[in-house]
N, C-alpha and C positions, 0 to 999 in steps of 0.2 A: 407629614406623618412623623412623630416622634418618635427616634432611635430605641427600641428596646434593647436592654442589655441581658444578660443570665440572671442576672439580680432579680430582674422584674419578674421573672419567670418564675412559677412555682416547681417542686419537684417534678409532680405528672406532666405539666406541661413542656418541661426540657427532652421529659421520657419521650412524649409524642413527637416533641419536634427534630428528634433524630428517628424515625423510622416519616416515612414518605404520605404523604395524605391519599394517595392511588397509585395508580398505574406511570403518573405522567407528572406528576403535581406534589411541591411541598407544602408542610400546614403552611397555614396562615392565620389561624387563631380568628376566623372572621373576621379578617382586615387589621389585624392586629399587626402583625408586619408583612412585609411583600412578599406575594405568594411565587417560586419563580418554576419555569414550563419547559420540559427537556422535551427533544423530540431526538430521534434516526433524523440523519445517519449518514454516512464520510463518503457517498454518491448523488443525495440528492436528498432537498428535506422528506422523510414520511410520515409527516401529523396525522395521527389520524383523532376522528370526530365521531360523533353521534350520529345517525341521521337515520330518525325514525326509528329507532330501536337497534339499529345496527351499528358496528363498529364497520368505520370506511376511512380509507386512506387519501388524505387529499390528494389530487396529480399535483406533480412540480417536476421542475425542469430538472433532469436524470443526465449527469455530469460522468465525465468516464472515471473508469474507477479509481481508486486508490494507485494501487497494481499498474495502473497505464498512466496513470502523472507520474508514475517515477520514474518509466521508460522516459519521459521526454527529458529527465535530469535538468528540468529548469526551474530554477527557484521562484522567476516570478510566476510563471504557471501558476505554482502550487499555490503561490501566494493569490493568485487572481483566483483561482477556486476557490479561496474562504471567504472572499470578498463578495462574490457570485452569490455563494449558501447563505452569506448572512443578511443580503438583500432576499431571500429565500422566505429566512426567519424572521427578519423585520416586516415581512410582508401576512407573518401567519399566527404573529404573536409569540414565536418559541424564542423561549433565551439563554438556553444550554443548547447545544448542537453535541451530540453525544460519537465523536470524532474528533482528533483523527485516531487510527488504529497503528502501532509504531511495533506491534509484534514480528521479530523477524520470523522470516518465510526460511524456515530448518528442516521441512518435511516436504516433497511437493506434492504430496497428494491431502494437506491438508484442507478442508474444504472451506477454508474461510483466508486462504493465503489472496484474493484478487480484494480482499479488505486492507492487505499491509502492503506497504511500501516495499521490502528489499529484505535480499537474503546477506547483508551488509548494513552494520550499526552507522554508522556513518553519514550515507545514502540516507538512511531512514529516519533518523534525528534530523538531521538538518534539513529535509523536506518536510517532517513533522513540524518544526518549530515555523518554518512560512507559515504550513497550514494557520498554522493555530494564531497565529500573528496576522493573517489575512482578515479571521475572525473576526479578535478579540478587537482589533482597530476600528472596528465598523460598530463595536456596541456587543456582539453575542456572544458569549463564554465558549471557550474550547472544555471538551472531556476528554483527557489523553486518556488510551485503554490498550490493551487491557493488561496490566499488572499481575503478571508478567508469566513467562512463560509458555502461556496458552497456545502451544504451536501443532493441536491435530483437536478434534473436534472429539475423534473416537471415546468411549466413555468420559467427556470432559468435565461432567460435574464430582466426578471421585478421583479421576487420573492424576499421580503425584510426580510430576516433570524435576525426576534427581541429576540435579546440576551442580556442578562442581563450585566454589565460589570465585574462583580466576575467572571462569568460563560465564558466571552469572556478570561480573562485572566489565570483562570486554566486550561482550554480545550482546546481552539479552537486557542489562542496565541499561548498556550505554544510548539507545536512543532515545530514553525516557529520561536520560540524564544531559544526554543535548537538546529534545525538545524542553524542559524545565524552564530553559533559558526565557523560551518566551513567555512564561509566567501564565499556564494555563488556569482558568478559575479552579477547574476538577481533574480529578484523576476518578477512572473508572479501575478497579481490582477483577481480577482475572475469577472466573470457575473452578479451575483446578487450583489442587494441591502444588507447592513449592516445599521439596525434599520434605513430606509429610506434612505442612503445616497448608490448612485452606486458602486461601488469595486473601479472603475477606479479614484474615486472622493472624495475615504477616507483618507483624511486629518489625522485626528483621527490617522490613524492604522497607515499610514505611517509614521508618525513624533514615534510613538512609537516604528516602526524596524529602523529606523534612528537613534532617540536619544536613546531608550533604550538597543535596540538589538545589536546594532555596526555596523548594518548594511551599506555598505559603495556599494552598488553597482547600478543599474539602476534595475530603477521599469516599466515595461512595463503591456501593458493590454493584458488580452485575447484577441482570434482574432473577431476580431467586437463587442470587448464591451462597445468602446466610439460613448458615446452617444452626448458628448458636449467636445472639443478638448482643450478647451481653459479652461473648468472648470477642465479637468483630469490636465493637465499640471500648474494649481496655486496650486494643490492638493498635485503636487509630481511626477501623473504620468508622466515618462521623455518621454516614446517612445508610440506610437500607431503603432500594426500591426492588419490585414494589411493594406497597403495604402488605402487612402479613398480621393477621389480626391475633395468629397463632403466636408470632415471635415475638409482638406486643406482650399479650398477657405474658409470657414466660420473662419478659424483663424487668416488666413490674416486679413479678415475683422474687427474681434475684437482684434486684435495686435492695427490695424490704428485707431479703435475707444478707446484706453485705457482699454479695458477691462480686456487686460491681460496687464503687464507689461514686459518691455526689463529686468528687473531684473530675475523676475518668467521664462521668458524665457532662459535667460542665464544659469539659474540652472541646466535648464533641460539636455541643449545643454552641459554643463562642464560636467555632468554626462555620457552623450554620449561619448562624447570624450574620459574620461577615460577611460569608457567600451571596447570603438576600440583599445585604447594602449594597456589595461592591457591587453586583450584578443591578440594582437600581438607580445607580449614579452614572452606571454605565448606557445606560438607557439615553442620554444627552448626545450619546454620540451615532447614537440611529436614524439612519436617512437614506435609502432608497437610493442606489446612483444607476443603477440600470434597469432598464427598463426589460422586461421578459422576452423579448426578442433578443434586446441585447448580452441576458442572461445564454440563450440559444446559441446565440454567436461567441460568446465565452465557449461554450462546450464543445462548438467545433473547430474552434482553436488549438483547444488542449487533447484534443483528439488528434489534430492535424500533428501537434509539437510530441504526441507518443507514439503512434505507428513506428514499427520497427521492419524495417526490409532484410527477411534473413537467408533470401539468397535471387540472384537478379544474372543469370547461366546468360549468355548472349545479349545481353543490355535488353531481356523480353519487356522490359517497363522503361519506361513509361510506355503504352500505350499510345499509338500517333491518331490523329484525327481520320475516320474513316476506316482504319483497325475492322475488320468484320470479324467478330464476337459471339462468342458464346457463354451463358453463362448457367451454373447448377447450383443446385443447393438449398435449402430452405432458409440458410441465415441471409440469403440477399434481398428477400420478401421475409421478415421476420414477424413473428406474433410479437405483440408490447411485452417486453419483459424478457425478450431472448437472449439481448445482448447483454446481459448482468449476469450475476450472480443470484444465489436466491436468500432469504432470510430476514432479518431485522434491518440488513443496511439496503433491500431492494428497493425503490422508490418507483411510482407512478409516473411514467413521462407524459408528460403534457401530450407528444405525439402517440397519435394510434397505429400509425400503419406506416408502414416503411419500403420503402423501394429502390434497390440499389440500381435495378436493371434499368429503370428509367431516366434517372442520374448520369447513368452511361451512356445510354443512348443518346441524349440531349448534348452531353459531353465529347462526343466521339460523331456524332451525327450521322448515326445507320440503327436499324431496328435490329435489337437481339431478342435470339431464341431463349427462351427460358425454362427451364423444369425443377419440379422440386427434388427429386432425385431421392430422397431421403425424409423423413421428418418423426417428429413424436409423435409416441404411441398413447393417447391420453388415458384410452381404458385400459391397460395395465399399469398404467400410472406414471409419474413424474423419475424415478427412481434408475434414469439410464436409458429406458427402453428408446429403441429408436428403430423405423422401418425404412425397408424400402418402399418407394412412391410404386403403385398404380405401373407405368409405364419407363422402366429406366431406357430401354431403347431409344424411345424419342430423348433425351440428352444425349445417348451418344450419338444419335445420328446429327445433332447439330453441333456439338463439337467436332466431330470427323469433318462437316464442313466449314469450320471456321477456321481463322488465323490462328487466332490465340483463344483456349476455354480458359475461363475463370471458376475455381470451386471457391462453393463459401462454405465452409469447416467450421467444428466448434463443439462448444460443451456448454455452456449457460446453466440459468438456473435451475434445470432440472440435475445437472450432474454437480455442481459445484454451489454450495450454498451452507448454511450455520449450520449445525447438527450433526452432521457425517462427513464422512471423508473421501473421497475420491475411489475410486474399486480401482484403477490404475492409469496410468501414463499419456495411456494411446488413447486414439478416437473411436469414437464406436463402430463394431466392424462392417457397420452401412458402409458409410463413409470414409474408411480405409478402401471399402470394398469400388467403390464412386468414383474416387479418386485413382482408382488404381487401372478402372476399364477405361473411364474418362481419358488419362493419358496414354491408355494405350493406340487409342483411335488419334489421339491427337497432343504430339509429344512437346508442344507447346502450350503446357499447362501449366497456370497460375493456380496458386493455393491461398486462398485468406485463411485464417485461422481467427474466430472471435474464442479468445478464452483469458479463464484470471490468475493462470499459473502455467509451470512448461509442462508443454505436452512432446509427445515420444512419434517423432516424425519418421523412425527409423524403416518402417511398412513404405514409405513411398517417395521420402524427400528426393532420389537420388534418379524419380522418374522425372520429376514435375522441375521447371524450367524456372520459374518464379514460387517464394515464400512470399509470404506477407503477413506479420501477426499484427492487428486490430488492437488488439486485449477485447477488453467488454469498454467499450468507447463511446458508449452516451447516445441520447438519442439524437443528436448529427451526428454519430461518427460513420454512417454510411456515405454521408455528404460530403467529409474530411477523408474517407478512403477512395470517393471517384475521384478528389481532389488527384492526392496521391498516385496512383493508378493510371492518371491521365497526364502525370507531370504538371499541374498548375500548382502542386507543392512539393516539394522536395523534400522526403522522407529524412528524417531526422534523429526519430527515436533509437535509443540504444537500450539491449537488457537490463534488466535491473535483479535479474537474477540468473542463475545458472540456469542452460537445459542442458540433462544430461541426456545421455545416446540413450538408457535402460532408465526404469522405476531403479534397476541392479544396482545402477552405476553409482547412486546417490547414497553420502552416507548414512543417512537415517535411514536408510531401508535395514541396516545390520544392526540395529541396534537392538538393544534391549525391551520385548513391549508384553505386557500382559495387561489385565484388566483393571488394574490398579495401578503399576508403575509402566512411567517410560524412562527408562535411562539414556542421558545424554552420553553416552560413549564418545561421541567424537569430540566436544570437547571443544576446541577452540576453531575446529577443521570446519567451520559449515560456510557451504556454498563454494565461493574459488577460493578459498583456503585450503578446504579438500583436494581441489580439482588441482591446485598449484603441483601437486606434487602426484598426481593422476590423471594426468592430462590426457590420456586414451578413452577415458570415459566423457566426454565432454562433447557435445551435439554441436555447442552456440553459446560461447563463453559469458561470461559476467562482464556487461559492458561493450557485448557486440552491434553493433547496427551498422547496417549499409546505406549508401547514399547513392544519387544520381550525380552526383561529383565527386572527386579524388581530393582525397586531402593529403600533405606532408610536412611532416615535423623537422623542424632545426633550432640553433641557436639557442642551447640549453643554459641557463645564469642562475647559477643557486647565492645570493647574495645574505650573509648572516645578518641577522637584526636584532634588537634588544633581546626579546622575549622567543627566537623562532628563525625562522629565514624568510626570505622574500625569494618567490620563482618565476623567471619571467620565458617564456618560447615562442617562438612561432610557429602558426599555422596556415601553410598555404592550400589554395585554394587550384590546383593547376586541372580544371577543367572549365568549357564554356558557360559552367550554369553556378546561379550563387545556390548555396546552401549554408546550413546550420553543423556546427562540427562540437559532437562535445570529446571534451579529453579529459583524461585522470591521472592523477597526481598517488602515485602508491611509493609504502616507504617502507621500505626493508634491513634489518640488523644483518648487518655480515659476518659477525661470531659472538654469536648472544649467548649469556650463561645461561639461560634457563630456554624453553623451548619458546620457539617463535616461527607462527606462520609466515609462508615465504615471501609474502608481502600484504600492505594494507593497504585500502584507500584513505588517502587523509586531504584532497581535497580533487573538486574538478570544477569544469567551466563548459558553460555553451556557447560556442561562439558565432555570429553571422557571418558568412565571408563569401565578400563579389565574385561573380566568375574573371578567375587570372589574377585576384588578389591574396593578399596574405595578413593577416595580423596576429598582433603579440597579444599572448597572453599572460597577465599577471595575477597571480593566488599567492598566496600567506599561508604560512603555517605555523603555530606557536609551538613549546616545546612538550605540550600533551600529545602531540602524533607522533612522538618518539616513545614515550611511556607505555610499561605493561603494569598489570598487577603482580604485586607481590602477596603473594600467601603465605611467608614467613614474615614480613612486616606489616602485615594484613593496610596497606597504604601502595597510590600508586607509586611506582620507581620511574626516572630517566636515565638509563648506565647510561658512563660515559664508553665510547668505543666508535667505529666508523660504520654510519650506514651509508644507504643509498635512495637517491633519490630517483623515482623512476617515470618517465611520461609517457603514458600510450594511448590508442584509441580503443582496447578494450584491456583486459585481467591479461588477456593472452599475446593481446600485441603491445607489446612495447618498444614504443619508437628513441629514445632520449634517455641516459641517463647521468648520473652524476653522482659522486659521492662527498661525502661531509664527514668532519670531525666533530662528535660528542664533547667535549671535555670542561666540567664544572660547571655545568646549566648552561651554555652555551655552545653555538653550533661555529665550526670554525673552517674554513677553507682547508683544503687540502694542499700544501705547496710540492 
């Protein structure tokens, strides 16, 4: 097929080929050039089809979420999950995958936070930039989204997120500006407003992922977020989906009145065109390396590498063989679709039906009693409701005779999902209520929790013996939690975002909100930035998880290098069992002139380590993790002066530190 250029093109037909041919699909001019096929979504492919007159979502294999690969803080994870989804899309014809989602999590009751990575730019760029690199290597284009701000769902097609510009550029850029790196084909642009101007129509941010980021690919909008076609498109935006037949005619009409320009159009349309090449040639490198089982066992891998243990009173876990068992709750027989989210990124799991209790049982080798205790109420609807079962007595009568009760807790896609936002913190008061008789009869109670943000344990944590959060973990992650549960894996996962004690505790809850604006008030403070310096409100810090072995840190070496330092420590391992340790690397100004959070992560590591062994670990940092924004030089700054370098196993535990000299772009020992 011969390369079309803008040249070739006529005026209307550049018009057309920057707004979307449907739903799903750019023009193609009748094979005139290569038509390319976005699908959802950053949990599992959801193409959906025809079939017979209806719109149907294909099944495919339902990966844990977002949210829960960044608990497991492992880069190749993340990396094998795009590698997973693009065998997904090479398998379904799609060649956009419209993921990953790199919005930080500044709100928690925002109802699409189990879509992003981390309440930490950081964490969430550079697990972004795997994803997208897991992808793009295998043949399918990444859509990094959503640009930017988009952090509560609440009125979010008008809502204008006023954010300071220091604050825009250490937070809320910067993981769109360290995922760039991996050179995604698209960026997707946000619904809401940015300090008054629409997403689709910021000018501003795009000239700064273009010029500053490297960014070299097409900018498209959410679906129906242009509101003006002709203003998205002088902005940057190149593409509108989906087609809009309305915002068509109105750009014709302001092409022929001068409003827009043939240049500003041409921009778009060159952009396009590149987009359909590169994504054609990219086509050579599509090949199928796992097989749909093997796809399976990717998911409960990554499931197994997020589970986070967030409290383990009397070593109650693992679980010993023959253990007699009780277990409640409806999330441990779940309906398809429970353990997610709900929305645009929910995907159809391959599996129907799920069964924790059996998994157990096989695993433990005794029959448990089971009840649902709780479940959704369908006829008042998806919107929270939730009852009590039929019979709660029968749980607790078989919890009172068991060893240890297991609840299975949670929120899923009826309470957490696109469009709204959370109504608060806690669980519903079923299952507060569950949880709370359950351990009365039997003070050996285990908690799972499936959810895709922190929830407010503060009703019952301090009865129940064992935590366990899940996240929303795919359709094995039942299989990857008896794992856990039973000790044939050794829990590993750490937070990847704050829980605080209250919705109170959290800074966005004070800020500024009405039905147009939300003011960023806190400003550089979000997540354990906040917490740093309010450390009374904090449930389960930024970076917390428990293991079934003991770890300790020594041997701290901060050694200067050209561009940064080199850091090297150890981590021992002094209990009988191996496990997985990750540690974080946070770096703090000890008399900054301008203000500075009391510390940042700027790098971490997962590491394996035998039972009774120890190893070193080595991370890099160059001299951008010392750097803030300047708002009087409007450019980043490196002062020189002394910080600190600091290693722990969470925000809150810091085990090692060290401190360095700034001085002339170089970091210098302390004598």
């Amino acid at each position: 097929m011969k390369k079309i250029t803008v040249t070739d093109l006529s005026a209307e037909e550049k018009l057309r080929l920057i707004c979307a041919q449907d739903f799903w699909h750019t023009v193609n001019f009748n094979g005139k050039i290569p038509q390319v096929t976005v699908s959802d979504g950053p949990v599992g492919l959801r193409k959906e089809i025809i079939e017979e007159g209806k719109t149907v979502t294909v099944p495919s294999v339902s990966y844990p979420s977002v949210q829960s690969l960044a608990n497991s803080w492992n880069k190749e994870c993340v990396r094998i999950t795009g590698e997973a989804l693009a065998d997904d899309c090479i398998e379904h014809d799609v060649d956009i995958l419209l993921a990953p989602g790199v919005n930080i999590k500044r709100h928690p009751l925002n109802g699409r936070n189990f879509e992003y990575f981390s309440e930490d730019p950081y964490l969430a760029g550079t697990l972004g930039y795997e994803y997208i690199e897991g992808l793009q290597q295998k043949g399918i284009g990444a859509c990094l989204k959503h640009f930017c701000c988009n952090n509560l769902e609440y009125n979010r097609f008008e809502q204008s997120s006023e954010v300071d510009e220091r604050t825009l550029r250490e937070i809320y850029y910067k993981p769109f500006e360290l995922a760039c790196k991996a050179k995604p084909v698209s960026i997707m642009s946000a619904y809401n407003r940015i300090n008054g101007t629409y997403a689709s129509e910021y000018k501003k941010g795009f000239d700064v992922l273009r010029k500053e980021f490297g960014f070299d690919g097409v900018i498209y909008s959410d679906w129906e977020a242009v509101r003006n076609r002709a203003a998205a498109a002088k902005a940057g935006c190149d593409f509108e989906f989906p087609y809009s037949e309305k915002n068509y005619e109105q750009l014709k009409k302001d092409y022929a009145a001068g409003i827009i320009s043939e240049e500003e159009v041409n921009a778009c349309a060159e952009r396009i065109l590149q987009l359909v090449y590169r994504l054609d040639e990219m086509k050579a490198k599509r090949k199928i390396s796992r097989s749909t089982e093997e796809r399976l066992n990717v998911a409960q891998y990554l499931a197994e590498e997020s589970i986070v243990l967030l409290k383990n009173e009397g070593n109650i876990l693992p679980l010993k063989k023959g253990t007699k068992t009780a277990v409640c709750g409806c999330y441990a027989k779940p309906e398809r679709g429970m353990l997610a989210g709900g929305g645009s990124s929910q995907a159809v799991s391959l599996t129907e039906k799920f069964d924790l209790v059996s998994l157990l049982e096989e695993a433990l080798g005794v029959e448990i009693p089971f009840e649902t205790m709780y479940y959704y109420d369908k006829v008042l609807g998806t919107n929270g409701y939730m009852h009590w079962a039929a019979k709660p007595n029968k749980g607790k009568t078989a919890a009172a005779l068991a060893e240890v009760c297991v609840v299975c807790a949670g929120t899923g896609a009826p309470f957490e999902y696109e469009s709204l936002d959370r109504a608060d913190m806690r669980l519903p008061v079923a299952q507060e209520r569950a949880i709370l008789e359950l351990a009365e009869v039997n003070p050996n109670t285990v908690v799972v929790l499936f959810a895709g943000s922190a929830i407010d344990v503060s009703a019952w944590a301090d009865r129940v013996k064992g935590i366990v959060y899940a996240g929303f973990c795919g359709e094995r992650g039942l299989h990857a939690l008896c794992n856990v549960l039973c000790g044939k894996v050794n829990p590993s996962g750490k937070l990847s975002e704050t829980f605080p004690k209250t919705y109170e505790d959290s800074p966005a809850a004070h800020a500024y909100v009405d039905a147009s604006v939300t003011c960023y008030e806190e400003g550089l403070n979000v997540g354990y930035r906040y917490f740093d310096r309010r450390k009374e409100g904090v449930r389960y810090p930024f970076g917390y998880g428990l293991s079934y072995s003991q770890f300790d840190y020594c041997n701290l070496k901060v050694t200067p290098c050209e561009q940064g330092a080199e850091i090297s420590f150890t981590v021992e391992n002094r209990s009988d069992i191996a496990g997985k340790e990750v540690s974080q690397v946070y770096i703090k100004e000890c008399a900054p002139l301008v203000y500075r959070p009391e510390k940042e992560l700027k790098a971490y590591a997962k590491t394996e380590i035998e039972a009774n062994s120890r190893a070193e670990v080595n991370l890099k940092i160059d001299l951008s993790a010392f750097a803030h924004w300047s708002v009087s030089q409007d450019r980043w700054i490196v002062s020189d002066g002394v910080y600190e370098i600091l290693v722990g196993a969470s925000s809150a535990d810091i085990r090692l530190s060290e401190k360095v000299l700034l001085a002339g772009g170089k970091v210098q020992k302390i004598v």
